[in-house]
GUFI-334749 format. One line per field, with one value per residue (C-alpha): residue in one letter; x, y, z. Coordinates in steps of 0.001 Angstrom, whole numbers, plus 524288, in hexadecimal, padded with zeros to 5 digits. Example, Ala and Ser with C-alpha at 12.3 -4.5 7.8 and 13.67 -1.06 7.14 Angstrom:
residues 2
voro = A, S $
X = 8300C, 83566 $
Y = 7EE6C, 7FBDC $
Z = 81E78, 81BE4 $
This chain:
residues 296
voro = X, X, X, X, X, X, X, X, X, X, X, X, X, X, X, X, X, X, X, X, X, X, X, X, X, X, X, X, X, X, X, X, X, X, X, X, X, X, X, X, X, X, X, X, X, X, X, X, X, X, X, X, X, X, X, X, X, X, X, X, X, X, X, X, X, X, X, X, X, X, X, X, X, X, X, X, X, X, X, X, X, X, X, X, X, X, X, X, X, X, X, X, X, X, X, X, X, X, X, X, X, X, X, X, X, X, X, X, X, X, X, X, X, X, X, X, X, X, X, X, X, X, X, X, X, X, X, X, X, X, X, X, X, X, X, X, X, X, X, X, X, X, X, X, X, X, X, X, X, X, X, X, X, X, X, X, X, X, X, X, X, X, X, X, X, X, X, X, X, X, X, X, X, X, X, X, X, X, X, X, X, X, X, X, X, X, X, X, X, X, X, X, X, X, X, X, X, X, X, X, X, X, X, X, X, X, X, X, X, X, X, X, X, X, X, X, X, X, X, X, X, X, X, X, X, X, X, X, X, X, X, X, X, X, X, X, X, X, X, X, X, X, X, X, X, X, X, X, X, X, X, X, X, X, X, X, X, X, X, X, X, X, X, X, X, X, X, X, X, X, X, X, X, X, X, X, X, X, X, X, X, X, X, X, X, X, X, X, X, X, X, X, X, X, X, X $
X = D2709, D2EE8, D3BB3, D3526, D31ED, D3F1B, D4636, D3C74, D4073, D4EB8, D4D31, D4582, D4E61, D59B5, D518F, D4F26, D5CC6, D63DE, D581E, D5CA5, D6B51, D6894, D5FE7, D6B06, D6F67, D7BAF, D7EC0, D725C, D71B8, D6717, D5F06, D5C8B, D5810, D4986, D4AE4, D5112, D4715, D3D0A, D424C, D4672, D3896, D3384, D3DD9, D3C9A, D2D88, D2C44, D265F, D27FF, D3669, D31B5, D3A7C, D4753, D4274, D3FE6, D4E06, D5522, D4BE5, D4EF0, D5DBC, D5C42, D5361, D5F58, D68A7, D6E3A, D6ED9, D668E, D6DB9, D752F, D67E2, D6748, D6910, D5EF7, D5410, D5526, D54F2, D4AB4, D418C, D4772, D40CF, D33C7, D33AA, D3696, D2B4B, D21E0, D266F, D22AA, D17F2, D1203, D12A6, D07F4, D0A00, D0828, D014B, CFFF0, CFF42, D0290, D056D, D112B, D13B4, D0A86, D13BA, D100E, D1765, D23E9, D1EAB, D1599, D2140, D28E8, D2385, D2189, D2E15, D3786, D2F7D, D3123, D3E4A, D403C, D3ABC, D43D4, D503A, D4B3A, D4A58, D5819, D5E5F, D5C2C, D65E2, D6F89, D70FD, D706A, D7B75, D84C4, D8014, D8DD4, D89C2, D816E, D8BAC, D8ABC, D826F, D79E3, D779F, D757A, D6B26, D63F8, D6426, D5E61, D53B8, D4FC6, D50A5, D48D5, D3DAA, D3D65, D3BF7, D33AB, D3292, D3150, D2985, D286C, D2337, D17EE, D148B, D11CC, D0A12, D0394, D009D, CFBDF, CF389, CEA86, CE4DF, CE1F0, CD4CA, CDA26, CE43D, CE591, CED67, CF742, CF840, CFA9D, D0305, D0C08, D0A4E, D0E76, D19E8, D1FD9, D1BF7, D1BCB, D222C, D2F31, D356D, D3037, D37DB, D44CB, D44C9, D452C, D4CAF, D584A, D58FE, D5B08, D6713, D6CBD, D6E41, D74E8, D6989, D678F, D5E90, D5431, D534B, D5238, D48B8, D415C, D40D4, D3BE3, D30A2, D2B5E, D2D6D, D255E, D1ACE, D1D68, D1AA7, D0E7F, D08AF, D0DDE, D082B, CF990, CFA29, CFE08, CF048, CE7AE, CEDEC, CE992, CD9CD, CDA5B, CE53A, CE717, CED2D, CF58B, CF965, CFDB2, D0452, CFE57, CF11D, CE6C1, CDEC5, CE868, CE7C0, CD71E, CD97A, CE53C, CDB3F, CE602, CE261, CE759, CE4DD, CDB5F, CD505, CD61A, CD2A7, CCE9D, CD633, CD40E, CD91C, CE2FD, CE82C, CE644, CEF4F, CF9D7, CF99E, CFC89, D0734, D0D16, D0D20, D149D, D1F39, D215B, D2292, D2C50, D33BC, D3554, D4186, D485C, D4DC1, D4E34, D3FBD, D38D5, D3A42, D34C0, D2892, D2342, D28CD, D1DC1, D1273, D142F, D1417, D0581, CFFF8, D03D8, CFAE6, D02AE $
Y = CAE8F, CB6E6, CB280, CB379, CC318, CC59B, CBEEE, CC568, CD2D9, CCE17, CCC8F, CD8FD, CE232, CDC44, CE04C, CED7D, CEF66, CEA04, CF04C, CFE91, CF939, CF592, D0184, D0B1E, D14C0, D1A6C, D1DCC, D23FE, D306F, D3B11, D3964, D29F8, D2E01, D2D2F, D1F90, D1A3F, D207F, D1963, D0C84, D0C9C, D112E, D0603, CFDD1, D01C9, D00E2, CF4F1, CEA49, CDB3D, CD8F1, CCAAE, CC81D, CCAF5, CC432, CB89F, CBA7F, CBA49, CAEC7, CA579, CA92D, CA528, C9983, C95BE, C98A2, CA298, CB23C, CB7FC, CC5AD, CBFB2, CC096, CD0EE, CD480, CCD00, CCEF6, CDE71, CDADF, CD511, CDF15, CEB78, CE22B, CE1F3, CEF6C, CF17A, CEAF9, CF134, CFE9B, CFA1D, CF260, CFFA6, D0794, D0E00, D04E7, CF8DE, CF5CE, D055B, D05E5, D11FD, D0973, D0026, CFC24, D0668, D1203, D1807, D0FB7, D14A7, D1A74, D239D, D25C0, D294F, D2911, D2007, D20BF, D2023, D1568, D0EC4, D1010, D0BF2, CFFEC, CFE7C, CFFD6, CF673, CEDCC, CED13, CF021, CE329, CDD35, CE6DB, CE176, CD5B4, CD611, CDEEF, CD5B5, CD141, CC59E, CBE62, CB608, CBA42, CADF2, CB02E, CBF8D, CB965, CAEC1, CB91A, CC52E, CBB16, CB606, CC270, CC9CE, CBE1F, CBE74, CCCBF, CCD92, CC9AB, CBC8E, CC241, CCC0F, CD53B, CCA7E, CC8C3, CD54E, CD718, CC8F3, CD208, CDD7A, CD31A, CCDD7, CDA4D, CDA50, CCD10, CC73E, CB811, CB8A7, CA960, CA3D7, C9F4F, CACB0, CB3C9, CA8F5, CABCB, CBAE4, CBB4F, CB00D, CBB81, CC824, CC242, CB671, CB80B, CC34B, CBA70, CADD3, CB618, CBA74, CAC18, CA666, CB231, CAE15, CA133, CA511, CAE0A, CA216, C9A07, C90BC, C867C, C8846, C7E3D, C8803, C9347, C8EAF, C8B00, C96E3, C9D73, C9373, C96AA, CA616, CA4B8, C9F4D, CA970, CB2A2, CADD7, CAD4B, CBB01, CC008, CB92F, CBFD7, CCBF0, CC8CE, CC79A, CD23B, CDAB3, CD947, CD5DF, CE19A, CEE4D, CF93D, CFA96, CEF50, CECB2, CF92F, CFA26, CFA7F, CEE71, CEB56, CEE20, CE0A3, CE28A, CEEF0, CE8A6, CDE14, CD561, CC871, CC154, CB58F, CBCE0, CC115, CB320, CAB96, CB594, CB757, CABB7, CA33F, CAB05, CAA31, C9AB3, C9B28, CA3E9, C9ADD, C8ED2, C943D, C9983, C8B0C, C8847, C911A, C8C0C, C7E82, C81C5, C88FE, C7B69, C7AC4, C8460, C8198, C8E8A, C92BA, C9589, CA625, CA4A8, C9A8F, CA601, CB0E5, CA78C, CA666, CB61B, CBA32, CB0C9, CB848, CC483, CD080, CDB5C $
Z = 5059B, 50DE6, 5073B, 4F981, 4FB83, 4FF6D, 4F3E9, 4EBC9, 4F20D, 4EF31, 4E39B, 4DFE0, 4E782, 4E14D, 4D35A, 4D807, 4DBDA, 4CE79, 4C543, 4CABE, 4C88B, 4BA71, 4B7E0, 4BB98, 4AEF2, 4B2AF, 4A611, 4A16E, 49DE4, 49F28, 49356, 496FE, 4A5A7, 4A221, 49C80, 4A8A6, 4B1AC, 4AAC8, 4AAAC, 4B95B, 4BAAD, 4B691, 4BAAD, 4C7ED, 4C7C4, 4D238, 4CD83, 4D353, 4CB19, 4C7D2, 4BD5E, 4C386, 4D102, 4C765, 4C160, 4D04D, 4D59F, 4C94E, 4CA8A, 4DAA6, 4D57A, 4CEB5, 4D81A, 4D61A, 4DDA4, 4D621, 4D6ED, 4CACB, 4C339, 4C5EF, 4B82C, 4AF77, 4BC41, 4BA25, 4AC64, 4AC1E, 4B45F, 4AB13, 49FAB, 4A775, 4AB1B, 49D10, 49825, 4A212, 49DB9, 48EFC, 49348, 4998D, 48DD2, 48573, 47B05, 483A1, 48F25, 49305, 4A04C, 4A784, 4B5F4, 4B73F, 4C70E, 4CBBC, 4C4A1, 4BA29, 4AC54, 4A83C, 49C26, 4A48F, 4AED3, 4A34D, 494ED, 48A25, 4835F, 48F4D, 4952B, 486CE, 48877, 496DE, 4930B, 48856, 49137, 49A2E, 490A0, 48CF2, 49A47, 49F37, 493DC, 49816, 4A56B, 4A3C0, 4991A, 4A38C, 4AFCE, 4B603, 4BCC2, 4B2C8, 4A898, 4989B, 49896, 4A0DD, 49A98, 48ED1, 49383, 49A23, 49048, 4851B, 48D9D, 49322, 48568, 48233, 48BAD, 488DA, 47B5D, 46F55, 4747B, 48128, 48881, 47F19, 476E5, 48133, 48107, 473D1, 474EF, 4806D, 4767F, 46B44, 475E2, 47901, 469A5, 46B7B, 471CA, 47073, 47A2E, 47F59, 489F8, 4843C, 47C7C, 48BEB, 49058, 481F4, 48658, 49429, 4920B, 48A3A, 4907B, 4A043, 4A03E, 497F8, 4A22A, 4AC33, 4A78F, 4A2A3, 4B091, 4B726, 4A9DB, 4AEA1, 4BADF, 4B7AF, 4ACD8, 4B809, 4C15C, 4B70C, 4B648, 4AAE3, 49E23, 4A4EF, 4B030, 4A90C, 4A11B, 4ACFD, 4B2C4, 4A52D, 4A566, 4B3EF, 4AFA0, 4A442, 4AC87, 4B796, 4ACEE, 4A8C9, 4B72E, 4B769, 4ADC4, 4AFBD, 4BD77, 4B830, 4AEC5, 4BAF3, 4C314, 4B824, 4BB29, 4CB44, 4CE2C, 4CE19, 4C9EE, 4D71E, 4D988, 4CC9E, 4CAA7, 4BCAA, 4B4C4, 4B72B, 4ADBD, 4A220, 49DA2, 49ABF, 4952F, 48B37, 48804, 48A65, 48C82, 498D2, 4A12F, 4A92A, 49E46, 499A5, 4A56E, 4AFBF, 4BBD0, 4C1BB, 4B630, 4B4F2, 4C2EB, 4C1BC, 4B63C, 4BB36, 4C866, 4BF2B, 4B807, 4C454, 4C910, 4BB56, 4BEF9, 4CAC7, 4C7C0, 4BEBD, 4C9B5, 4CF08, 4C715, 4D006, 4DBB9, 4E365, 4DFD2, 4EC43, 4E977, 4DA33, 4DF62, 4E7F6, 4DD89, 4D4BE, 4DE31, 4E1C3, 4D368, 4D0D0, 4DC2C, 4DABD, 4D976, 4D226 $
């Protein structure tokens, strides 16, 4: 365990250090100052950096140093932060609270937060496109699978799904599992599926990797379900209760906690059978079992 923590500190510090490398405006003048406040605001928030940990494990898994993989990890976190900064909005899930700091649209305002969100959207592509150790292949791979898991088809795709979901009062299983595949689980798998393209690995591998994030995601997500009824508001660092007052449907609501816990254990042992398929995967077994228990 002692081992695991400090890899996992490795690899966040490393994060921390290359996010305030990419986020650097040298160029920018005056007017834009505001807008880059905000989205280092959020950026820098805290938060557990899952997805680029899961980028730099897979690349080790696969064996390579997985300071090659710096690029598409901070990447990938600007694209989360982006959607929390949208997600937070007025016009969506409204909450006031993101990581125990007030949302960047009440740091800020509406519009600037907007548009923070926007830049971090596209950033990512920029980096990844100017990265000098990655090969043109490998850019290419990894900007049409993240744009990808993003998009329509993507997370963005889940949360409208998400939105749909609220008016509705037939909300099924396999409705949620459709719904957090998309909104959860597609940064999730892009994350492991990157670190796998980084190290050179083979389609089989890489599509491997996408199948144990998807189900990653969907544990991820059901835990986030119960957290929402048996936490609170500081150790979460946001509104609980949100999901009751949404009237979204979710497996607690569903199943009860209980259930839900059961199911989120089961798919947990999914993923990590199909880790089984990588060699070096002692770090992402207890990165698995630490997520499933986790309380915020």
């Amino acid at each position: 365990m002692s081992n695991f923590k400090e890899k996992l500190s490795e690899y966040i510090a490393f994060t921390e250090e290359n996010l305030k490398k990419y986020s650097l405006c040298p160029g920018a003048v005056s007017a834009q100052e505001n807008l880059i406040k905000a989205m280092n605001y959020s950026l820098e928030a805290g938060g557990k950096r899952i997805r680029p940990v899961l980028v730099y494990a897979f690349c080790e898994a696969c064996g390579k140093d997985y300071r090659i993989a710096s690029a598409p990890a901070c990447g990938i976190e600007m694209i989360h932060t982006f959607s929390l900064i949208h997600d937070d909005l007025p016009a969506m899930d409204n909450d006031d609270f993101r990581r125990g700091k007030p949302s960047c649209h009440k740091a800020f305002d509406e519009a600037t937060a907007i548009l923070a969100g926007d830049a971090l959207s596209v950033l990512p592509f920029e980096i990844i496109a100017n990265d000098s150790v990655l090969t043109s292949e490998q850019k290419v791979n990894i900007i049409s699978c993240l744009a990808k898991a993003v998009g329509r088809d993507g997370m963005i795709g889940g949360q409208v799904i998400d939105m749909e979901n609220e008016t509705k009062n037939d909300v099924d299983e396999a409705n949620l599992r459709n719904m957090y595949k998309h909104k959860t689980g597609e940064l999730i798998a892009v994350s492991c599926m990157m670190g796998c393209i980084c190290a050179g690995a083979d389609s089989k591998t890489v599509e491997a990797a996408a199948e144990y994030g998807y189900r990653l995601g969907l544990a991820f997500q059901i835990i986030d379900d119960i957290l929402d009824v048996t936490s609170t508001t500081e150790e979460l660092g946001k509104p609980v209760g949100s999901d009751s007052e949404e009237n979204k449907t979710t497996f607690v609501t569903l199943y009860g906690v209980e259930k839900a816990q059961e199911i989120a254990g089961n798919i947990t042992g999914e993923a990590m059978s199909l880790l089984e398929k990588f060699g070096n995967n002692d770090f992402l077994r207890e990165l698995t079992e630490m997520l499933l228990c986790r309380k915020n």
